[in-house]
Structure formats: C-alpha cells, structure tokens
mmCIF file of the N, C-alpha and C atoms, coordinates in Angstrom:
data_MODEL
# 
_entry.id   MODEL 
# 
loop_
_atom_site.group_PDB 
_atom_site.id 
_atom_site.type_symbol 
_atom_site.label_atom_id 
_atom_site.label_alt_id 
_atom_site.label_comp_id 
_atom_site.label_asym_id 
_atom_site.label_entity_id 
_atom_site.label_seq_id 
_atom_site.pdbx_PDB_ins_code 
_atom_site.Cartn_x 
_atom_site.Cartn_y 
_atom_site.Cartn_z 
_atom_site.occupancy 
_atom_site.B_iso_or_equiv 
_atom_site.pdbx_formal_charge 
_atom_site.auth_seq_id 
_atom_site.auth_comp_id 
_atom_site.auth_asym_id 
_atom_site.auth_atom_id 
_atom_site.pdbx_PDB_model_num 
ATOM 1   N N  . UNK A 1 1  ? 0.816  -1.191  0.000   1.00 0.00 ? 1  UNK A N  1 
ATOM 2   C CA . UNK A 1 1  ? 0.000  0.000   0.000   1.00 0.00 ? 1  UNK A CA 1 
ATOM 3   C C  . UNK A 1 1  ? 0.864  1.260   0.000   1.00 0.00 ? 1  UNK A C  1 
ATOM 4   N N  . UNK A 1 2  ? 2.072  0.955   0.616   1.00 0.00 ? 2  UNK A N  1 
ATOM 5   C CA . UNK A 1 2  ? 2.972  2.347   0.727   1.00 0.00 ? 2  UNK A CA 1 
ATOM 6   C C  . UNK A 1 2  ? 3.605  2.720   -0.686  1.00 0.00 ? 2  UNK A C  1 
ATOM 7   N N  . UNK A 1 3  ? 3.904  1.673   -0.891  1.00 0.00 ? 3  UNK A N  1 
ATOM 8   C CA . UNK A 1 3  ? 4.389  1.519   -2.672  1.00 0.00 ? 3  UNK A CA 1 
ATOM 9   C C  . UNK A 1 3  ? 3.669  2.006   -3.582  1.00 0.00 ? 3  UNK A C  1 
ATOM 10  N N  . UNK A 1 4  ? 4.249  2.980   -4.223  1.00 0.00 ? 4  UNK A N  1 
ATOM 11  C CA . UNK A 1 4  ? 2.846  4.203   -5.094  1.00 0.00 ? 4  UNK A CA 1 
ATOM 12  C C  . UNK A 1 4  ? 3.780  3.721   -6.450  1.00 0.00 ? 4  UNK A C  1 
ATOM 13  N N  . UNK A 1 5  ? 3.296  3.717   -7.760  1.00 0.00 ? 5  UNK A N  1 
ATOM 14  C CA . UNK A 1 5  ? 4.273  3.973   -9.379  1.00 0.00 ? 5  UNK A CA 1 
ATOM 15  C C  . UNK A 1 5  ? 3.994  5.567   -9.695  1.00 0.00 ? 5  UNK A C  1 
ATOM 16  N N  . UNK A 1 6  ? 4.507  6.102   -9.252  1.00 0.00 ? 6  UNK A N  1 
ATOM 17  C CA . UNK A 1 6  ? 5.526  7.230   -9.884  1.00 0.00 ? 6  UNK A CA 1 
ATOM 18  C C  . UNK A 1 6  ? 5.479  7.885   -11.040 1.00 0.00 ? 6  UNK A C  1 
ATOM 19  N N  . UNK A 1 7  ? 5.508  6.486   -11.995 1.00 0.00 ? 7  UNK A N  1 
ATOM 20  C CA . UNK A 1 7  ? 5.577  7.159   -13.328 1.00 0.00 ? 7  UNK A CA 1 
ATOM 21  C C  . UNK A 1 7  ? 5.290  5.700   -13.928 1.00 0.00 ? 7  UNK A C  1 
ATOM 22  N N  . UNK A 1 8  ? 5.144  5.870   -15.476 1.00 0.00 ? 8  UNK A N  1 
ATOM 23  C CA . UNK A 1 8  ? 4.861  4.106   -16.239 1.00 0.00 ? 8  UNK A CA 1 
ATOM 24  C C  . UNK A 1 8  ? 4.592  4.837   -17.727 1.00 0.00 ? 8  UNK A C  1 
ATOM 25  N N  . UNK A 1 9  ? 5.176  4.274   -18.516 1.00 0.00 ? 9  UNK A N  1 
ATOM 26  C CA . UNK A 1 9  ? 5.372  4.099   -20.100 1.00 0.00 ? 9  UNK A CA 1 
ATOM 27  C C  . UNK A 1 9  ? 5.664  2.812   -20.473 1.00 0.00 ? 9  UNK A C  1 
ATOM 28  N N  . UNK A 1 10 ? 4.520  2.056   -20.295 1.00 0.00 ? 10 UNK A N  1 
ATOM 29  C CA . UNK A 1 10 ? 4.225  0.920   -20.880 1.00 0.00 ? 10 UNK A CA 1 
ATOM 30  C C  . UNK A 1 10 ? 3.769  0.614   -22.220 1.00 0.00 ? 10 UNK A C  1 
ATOM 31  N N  . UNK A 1 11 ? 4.063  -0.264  -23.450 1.00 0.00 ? 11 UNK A N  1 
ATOM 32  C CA . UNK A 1 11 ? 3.186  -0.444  -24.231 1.00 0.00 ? 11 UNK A CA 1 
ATOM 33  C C  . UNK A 1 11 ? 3.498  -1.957  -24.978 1.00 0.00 ? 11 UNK A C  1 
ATOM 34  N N  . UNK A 1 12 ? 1.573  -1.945  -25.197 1.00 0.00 ? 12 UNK A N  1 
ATOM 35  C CA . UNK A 1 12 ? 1.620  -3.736  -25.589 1.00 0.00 ? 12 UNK A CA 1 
ATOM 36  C C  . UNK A 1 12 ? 2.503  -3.728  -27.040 1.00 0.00 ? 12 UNK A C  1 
ATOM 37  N N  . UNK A 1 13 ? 2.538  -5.357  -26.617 1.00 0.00 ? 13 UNK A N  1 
ATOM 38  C CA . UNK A 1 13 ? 3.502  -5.870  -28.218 1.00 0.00 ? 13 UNK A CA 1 
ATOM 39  C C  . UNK A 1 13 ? 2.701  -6.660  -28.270 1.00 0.00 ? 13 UNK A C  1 
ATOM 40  N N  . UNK A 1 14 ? 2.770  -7.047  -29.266 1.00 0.00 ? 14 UNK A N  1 
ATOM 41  C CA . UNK A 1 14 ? 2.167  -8.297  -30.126 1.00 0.00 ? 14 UNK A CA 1 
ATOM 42  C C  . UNK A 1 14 ? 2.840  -8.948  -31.114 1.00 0.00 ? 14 UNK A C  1 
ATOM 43  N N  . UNK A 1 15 ? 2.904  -9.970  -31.327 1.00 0.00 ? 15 UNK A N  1 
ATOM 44  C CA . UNK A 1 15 ? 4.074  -10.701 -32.599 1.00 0.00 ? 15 UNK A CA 1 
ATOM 45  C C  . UNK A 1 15 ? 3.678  -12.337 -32.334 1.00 0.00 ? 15 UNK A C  1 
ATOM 46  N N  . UNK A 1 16 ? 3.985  -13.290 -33.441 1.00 0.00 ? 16 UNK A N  1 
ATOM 47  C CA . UNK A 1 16 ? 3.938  -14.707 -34.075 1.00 0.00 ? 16 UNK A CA 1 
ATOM 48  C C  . UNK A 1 16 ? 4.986  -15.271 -33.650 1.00 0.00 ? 16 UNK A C  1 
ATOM 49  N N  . UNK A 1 17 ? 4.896  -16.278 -32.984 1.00 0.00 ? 17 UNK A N  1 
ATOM 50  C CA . UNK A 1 17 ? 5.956  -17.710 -32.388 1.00 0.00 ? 17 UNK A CA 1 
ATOM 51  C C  . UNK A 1 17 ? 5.812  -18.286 -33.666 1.00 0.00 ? 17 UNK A C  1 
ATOM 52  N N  . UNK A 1 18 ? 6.657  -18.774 -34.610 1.00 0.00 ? 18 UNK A N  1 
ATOM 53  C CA . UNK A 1 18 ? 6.475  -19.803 -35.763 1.00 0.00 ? 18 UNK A CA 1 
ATOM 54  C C  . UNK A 1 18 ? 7.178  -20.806 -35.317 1.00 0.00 ? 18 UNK A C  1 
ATOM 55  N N  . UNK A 1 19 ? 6.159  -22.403 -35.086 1.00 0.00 ? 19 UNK A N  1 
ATOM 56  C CA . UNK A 1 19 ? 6.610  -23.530 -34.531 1.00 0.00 ? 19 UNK A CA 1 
ATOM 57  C C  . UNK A 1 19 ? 7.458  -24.043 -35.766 1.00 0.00 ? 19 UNK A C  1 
ATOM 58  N N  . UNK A 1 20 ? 8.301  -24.522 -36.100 1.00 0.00 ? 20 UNK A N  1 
ATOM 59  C CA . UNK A 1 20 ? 8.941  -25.375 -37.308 1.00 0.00 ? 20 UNK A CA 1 
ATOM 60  C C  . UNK A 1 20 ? 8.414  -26.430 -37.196 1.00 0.00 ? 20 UNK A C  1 
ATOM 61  N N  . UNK A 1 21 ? 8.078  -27.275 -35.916 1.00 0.00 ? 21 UNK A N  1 
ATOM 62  C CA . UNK A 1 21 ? 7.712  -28.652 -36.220 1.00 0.00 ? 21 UNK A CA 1 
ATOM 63  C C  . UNK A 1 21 ? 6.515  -28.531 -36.443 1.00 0.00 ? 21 UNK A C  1 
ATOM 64  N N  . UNK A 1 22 ? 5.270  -28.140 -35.792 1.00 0.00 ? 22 UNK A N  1 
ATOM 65  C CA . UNK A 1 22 ? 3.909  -28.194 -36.486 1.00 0.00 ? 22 UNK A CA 1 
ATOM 66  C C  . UNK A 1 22 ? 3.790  -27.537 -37.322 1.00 0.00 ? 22 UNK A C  1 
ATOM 67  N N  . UNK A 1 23 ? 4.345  -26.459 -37.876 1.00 0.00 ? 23 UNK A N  1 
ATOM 68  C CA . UNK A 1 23 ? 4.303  -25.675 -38.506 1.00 0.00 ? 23 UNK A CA 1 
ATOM 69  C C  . UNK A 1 23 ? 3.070  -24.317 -38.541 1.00 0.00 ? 23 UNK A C  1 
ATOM 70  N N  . UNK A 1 24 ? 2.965  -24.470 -37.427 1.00 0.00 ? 24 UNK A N  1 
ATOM 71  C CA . UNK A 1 24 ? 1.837  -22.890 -36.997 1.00 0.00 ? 24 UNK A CA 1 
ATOM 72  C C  . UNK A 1 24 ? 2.374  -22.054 -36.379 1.00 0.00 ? 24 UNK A C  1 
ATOM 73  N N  . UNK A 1 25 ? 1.417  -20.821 -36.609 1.00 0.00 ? 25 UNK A N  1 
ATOM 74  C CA . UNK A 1 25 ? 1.997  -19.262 -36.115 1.00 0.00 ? 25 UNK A CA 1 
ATOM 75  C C  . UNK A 1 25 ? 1.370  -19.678 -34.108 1.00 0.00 ? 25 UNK A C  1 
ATOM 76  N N  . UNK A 1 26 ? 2.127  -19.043 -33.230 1.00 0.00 ? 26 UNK A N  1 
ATOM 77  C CA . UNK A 1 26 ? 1.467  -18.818 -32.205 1.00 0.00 ? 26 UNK A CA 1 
ATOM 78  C C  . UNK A 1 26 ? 1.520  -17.581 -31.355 1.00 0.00 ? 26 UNK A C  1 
ATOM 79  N N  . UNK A 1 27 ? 0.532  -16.573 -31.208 1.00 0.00 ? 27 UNK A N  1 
ATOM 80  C CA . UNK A 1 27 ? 0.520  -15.635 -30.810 1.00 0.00 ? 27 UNK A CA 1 
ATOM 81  C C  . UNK A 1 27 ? 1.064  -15.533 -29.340 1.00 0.00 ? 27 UNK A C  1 
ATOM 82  N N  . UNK A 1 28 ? 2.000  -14.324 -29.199 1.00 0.00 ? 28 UNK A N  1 
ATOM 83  C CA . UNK A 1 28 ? 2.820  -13.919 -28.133 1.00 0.00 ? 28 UNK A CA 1 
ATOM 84  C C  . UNK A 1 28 ? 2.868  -12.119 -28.170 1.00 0.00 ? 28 UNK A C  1 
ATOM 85  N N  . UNK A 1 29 ? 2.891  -12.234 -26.320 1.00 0.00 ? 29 UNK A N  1 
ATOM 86  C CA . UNK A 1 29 ? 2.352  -10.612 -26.166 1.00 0.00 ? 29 UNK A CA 1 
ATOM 87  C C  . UNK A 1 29 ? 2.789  -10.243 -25.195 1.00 0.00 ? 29 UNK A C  1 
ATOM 88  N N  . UNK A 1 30 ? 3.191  -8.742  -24.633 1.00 0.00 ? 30 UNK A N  1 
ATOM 89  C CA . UNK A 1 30 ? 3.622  -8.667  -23.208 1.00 0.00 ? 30 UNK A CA 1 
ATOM 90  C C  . UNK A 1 30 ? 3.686  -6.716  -23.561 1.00 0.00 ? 30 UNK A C  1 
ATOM 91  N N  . UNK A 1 31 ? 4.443  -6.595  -22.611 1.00 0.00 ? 31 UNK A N  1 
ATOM 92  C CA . UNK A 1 31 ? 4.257  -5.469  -22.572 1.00 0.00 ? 31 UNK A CA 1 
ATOM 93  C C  . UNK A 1 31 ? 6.417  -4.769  -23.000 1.00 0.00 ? 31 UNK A C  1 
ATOM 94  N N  . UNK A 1 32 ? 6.228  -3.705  -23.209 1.00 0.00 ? 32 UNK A N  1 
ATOM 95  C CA . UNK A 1 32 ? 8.106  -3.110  -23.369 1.00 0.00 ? 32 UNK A CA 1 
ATOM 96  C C  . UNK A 1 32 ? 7.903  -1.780  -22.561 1.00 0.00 ? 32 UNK A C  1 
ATOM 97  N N  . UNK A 1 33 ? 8.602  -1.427  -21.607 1.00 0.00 ? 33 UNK A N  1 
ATOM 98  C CA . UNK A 1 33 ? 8.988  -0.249  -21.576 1.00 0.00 ? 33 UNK A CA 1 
ATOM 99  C C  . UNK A 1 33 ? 9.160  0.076   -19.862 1.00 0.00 ? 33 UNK A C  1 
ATOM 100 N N  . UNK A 1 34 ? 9.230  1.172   -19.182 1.00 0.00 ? 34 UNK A N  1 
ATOM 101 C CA . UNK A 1 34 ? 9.312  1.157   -17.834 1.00 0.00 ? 34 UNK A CA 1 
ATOM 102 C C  . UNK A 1 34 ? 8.436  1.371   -16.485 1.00 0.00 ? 34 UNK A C  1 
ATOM 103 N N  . UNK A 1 35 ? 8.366  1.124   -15.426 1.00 0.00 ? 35 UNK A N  1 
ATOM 104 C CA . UNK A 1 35 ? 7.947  1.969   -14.719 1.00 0.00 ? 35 UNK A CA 1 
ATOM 105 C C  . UNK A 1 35 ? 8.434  1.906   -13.062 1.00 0.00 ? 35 UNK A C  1 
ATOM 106 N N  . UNK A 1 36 ? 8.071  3.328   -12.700 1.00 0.00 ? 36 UNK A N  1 
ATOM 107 C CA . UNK A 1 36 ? 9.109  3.697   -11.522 1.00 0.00 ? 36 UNK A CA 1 
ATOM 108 C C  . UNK A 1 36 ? 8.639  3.610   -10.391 1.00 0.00 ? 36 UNK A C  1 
ATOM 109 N N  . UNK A 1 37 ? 9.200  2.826   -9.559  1.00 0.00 ? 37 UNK A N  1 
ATOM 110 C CA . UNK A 1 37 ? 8.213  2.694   -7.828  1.00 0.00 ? 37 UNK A CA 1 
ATOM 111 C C  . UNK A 1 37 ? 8.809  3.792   -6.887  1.00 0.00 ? 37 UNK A C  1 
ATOM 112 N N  . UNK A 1 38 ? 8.573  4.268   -6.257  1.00 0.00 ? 38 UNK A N  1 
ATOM 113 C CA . UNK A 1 38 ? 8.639  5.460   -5.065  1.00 0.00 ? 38 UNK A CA 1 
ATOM 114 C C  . UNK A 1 38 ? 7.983  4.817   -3.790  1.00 0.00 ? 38 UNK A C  1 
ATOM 115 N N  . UNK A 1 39 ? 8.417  4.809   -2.593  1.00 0.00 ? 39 UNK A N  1 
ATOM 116 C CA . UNK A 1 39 ? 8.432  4.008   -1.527  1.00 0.00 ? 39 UNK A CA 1 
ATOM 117 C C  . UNK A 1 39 ? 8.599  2.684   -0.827  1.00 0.00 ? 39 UNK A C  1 
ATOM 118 N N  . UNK A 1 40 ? 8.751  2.616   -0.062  1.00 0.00 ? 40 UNK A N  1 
ATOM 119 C CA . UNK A 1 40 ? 9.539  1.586   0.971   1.00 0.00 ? 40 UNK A CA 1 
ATOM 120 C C  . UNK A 1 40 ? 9.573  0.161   0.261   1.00 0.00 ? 40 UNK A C  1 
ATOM 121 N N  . UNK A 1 41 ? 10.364 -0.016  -0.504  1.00 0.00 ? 41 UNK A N  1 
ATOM 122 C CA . UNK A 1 41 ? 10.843 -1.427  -1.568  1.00 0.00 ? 41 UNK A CA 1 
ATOM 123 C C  . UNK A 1 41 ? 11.512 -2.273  -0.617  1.00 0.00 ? 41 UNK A C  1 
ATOM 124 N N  . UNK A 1 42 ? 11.974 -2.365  0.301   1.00 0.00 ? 42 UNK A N  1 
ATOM 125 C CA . UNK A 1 42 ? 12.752 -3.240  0.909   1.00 0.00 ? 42 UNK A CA 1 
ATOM 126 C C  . UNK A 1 42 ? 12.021 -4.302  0.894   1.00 0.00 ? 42 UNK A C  1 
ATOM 127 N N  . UNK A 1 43 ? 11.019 -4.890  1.099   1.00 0.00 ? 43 UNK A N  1 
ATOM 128 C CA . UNK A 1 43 ? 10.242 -5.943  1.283   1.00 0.00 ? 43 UNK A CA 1 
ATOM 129 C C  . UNK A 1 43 ? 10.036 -6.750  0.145   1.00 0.00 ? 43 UNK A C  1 
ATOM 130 N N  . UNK A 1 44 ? 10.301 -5.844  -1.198  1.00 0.00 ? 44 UNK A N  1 
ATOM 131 C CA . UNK A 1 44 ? 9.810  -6.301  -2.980  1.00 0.00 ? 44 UNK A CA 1 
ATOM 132 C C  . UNK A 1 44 ? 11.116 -6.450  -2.936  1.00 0.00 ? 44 UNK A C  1 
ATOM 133 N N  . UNK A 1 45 ? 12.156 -6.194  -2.443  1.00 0.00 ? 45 UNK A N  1 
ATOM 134 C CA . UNK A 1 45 ? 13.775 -6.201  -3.460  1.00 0.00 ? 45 UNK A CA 1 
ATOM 135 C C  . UNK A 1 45 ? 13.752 -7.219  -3.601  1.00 0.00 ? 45 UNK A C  1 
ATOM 136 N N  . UNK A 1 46 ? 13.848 -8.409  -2.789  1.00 0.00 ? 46 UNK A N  1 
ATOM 137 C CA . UNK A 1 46 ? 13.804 -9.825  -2.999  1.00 0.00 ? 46 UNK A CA 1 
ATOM 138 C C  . UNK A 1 46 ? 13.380 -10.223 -4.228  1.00 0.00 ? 46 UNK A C  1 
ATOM 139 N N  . UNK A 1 47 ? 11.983 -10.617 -3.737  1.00 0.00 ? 47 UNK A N  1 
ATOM 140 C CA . UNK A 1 47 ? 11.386 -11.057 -5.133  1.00 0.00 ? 47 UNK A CA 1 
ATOM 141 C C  . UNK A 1 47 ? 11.768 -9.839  -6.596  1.00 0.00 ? 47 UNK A C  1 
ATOM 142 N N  . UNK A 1 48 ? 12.169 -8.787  -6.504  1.00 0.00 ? 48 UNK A N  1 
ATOM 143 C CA . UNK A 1 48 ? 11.776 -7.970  -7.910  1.00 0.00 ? 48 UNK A CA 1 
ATOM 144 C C  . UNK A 1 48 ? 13.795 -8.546  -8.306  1.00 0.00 ? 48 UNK A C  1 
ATOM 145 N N  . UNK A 1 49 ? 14.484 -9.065  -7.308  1.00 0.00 ? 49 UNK A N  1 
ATOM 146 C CA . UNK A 1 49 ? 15.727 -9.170  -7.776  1.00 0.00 ? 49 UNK A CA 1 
ATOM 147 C C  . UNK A 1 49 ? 15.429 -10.350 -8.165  1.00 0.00 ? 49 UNK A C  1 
ATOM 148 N N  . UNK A 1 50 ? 14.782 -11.549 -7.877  1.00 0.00 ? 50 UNK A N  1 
ATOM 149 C CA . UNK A 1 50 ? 14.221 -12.887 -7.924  1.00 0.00 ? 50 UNK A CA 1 
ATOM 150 C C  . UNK A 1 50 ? 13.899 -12.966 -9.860  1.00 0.00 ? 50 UNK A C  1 
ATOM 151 N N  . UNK A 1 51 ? 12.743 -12.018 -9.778  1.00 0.00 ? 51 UNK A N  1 
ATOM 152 C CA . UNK A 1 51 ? 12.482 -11.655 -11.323 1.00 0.00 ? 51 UNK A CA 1 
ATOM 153 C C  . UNK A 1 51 ? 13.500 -11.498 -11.997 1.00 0.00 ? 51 UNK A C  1 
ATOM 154 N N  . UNK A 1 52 ? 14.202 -10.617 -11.716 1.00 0.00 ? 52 UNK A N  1 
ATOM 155 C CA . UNK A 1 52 ? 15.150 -9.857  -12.750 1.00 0.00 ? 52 UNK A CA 1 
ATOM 156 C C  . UNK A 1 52 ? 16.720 -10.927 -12.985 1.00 0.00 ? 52 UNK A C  1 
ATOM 157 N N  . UNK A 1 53 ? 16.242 -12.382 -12.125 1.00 0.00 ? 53 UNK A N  1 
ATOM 158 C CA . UNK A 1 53 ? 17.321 -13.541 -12.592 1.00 0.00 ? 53 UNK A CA 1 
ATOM 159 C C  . UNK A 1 53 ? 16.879 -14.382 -13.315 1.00 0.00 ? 53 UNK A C  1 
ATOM 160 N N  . UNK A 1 54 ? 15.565 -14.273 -13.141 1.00 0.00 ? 54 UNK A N  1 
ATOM 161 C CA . UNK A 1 54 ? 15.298 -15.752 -13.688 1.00 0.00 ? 54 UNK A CA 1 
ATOM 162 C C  . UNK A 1 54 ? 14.010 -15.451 -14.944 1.00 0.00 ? 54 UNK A C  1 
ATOM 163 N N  . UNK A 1 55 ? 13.597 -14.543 -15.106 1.00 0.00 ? 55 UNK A N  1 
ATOM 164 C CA . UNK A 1 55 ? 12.891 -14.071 -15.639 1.00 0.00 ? 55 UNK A CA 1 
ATOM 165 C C  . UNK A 1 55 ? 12.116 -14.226 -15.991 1.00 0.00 ? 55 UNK A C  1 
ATOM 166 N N  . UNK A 1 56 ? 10.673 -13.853 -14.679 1.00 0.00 ? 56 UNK A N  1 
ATOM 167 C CA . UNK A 1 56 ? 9.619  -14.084 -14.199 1.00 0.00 ? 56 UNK A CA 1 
ATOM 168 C C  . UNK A 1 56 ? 8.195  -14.232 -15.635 1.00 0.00 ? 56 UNK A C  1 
ATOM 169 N N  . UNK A 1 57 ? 7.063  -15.086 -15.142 1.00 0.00 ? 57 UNK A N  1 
ATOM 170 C CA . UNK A 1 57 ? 5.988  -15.059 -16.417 1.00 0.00 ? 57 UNK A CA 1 
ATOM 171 C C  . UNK A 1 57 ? 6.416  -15.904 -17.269 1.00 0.00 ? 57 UNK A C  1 
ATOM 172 N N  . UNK A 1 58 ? 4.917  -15.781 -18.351 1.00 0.00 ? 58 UNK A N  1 
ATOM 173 C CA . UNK A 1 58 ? 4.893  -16.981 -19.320 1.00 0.00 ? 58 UNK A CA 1 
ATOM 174 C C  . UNK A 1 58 ? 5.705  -16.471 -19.793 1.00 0.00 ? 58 UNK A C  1 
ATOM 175 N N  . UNK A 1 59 ? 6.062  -17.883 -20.890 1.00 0.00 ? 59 UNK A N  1 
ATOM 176 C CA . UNK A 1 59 ? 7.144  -17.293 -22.163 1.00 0.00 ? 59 UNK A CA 1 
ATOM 177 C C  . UNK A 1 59 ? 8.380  -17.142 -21.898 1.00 0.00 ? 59 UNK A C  1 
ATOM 178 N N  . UNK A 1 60 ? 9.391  -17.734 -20.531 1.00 0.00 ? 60 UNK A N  1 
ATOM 179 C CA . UNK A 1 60 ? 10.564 -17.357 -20.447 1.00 0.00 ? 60 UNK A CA 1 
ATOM 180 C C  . UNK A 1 60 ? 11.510 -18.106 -21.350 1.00 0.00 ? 60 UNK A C  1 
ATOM 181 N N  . UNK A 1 61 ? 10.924 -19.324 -22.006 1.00 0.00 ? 61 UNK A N  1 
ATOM 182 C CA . UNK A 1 61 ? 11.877 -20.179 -22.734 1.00 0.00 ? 61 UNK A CA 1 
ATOM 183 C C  . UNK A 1 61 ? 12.004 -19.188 -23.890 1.00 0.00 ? 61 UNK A C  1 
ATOM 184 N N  . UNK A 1 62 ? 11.410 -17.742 -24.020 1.00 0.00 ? 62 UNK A N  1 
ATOM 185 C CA . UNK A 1 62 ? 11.391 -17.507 -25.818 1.00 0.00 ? 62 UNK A CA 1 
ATOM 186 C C  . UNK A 1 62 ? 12.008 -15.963 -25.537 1.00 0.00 ? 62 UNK A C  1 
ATOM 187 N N  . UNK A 1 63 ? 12.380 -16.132 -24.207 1.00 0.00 ? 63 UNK A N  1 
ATOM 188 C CA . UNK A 1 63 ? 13.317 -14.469 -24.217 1.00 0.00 ? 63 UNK A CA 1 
ATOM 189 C C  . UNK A 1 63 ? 12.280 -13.787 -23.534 1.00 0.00 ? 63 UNK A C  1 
ATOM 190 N N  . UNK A 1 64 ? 10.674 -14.192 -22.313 1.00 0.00 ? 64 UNK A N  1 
ATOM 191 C CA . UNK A 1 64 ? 9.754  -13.209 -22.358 1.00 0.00 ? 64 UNK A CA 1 
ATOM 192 C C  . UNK A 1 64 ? 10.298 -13.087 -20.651 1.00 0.00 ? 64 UNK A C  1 
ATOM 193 N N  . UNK A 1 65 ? 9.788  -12.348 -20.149 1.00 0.00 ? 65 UNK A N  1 
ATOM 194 C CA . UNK A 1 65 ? 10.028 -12.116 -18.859 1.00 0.00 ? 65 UNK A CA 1 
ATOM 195 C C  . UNK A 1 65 ? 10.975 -11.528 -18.376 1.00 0.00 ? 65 UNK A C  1 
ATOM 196 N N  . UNK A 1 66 ? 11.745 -10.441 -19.165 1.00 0.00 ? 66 UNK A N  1 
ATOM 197 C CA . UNK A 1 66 ? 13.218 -10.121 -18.303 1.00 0.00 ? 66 UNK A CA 1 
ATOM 198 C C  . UNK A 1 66 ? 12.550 -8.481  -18.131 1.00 0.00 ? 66 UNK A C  1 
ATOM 199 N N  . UNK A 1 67 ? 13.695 -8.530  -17.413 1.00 0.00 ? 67 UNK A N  1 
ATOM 200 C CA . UNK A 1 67 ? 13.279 -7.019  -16.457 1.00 0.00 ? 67 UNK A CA 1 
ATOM 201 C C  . UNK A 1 67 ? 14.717 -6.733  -15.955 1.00 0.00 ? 67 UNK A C  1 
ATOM 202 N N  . UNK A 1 68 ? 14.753 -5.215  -15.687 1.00 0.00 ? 68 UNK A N  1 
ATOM 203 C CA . UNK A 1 68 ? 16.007 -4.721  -14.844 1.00 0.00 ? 68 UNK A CA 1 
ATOM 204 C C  . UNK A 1 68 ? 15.803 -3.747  -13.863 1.00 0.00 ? 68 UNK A C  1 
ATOM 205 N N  . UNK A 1 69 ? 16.846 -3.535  -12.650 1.00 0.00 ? 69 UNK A N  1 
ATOM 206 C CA . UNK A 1 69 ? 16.131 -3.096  -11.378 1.00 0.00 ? 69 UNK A CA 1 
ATOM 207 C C  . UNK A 1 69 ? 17.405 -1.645  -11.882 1.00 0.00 ? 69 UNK A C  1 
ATOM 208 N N  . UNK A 1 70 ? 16.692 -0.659  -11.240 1.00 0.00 ? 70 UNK A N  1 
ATOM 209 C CA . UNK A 1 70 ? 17.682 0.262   -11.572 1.00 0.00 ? 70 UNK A CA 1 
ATOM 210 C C  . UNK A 1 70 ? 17.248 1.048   -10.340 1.00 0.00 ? 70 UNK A C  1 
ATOM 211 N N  . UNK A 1 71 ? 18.781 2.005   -9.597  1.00 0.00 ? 71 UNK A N  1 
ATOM 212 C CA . UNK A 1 71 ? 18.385 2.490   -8.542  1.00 0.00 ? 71 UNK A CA 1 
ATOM 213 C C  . UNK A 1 71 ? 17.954 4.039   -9.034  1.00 0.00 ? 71 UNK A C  1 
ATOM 214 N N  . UNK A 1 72 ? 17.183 4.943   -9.061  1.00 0.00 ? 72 UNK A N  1 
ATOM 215 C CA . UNK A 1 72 ? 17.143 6.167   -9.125  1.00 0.00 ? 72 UNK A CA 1 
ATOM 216 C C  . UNK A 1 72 ? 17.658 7.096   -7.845  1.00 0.00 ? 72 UNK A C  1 
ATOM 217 N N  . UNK A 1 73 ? 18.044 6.687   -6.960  1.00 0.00 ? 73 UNK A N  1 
ATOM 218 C CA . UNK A 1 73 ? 18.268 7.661   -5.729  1.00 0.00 ? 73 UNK A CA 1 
ATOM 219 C C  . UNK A 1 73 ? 19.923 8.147   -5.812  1.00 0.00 ? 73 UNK A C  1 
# 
C-alpha cells in the first residue's frame, strides 16, 4: 500500500511464435517499456531481484520475462 508507481510508459507488443515442427503461427504478447516505484521497496527487493534472474511469467523459454532493477536515488 505504501508503494505508489511514480511514473509508467508501458506499451503492448504483439508478434507470431512460428513452430517449425507443427508448422503454426502462435501468438505472443507482453508489454516493453518502464515503470518507476517510489516508496519503501525493501520488502519487494527480494522477489523484484528474484524476477530480474530468472525471468519471471509466461514465455521465459522464448526471451519473455526479463526485467532490470535500476536504482534512481
């Protein structure tokens, strides 16, 4: 609740997985871009450093899920 976003420039993607072996398109989607948290993170660093190794959400076998923690202070 103390944890407010700040700021956010998010926007959806959309794009085709092409399987070679069945040979079909499969739709894949997520979001690109940033946004900034302002207050007491100590409790999220964990898990948001957790994310930013292993790279959290569907789709990590295809490059989806990465993220980076950046300090602004």
């Amino acid at each position: 609740e103390a944890v407010q976003v700040q700021s956010q420039d998010l926007r959806p993607q959309r794009w085709p997985r092409e399987s070679w072996e069945r040979g079909v398109s499969h739709p894949l989607s997520g979001f690109l871009g940033t946004v900034v948290l302002r207050g007491p993170l100590g409790p999220l660093l964990p898990l948001l450093r957790a994310a930013a190794l292993c790279h959290l959400g569907k789709g990590t076998s295809f490059g989806l899920g990465r993220l980076a923690l950046e300090n602004l202070q």
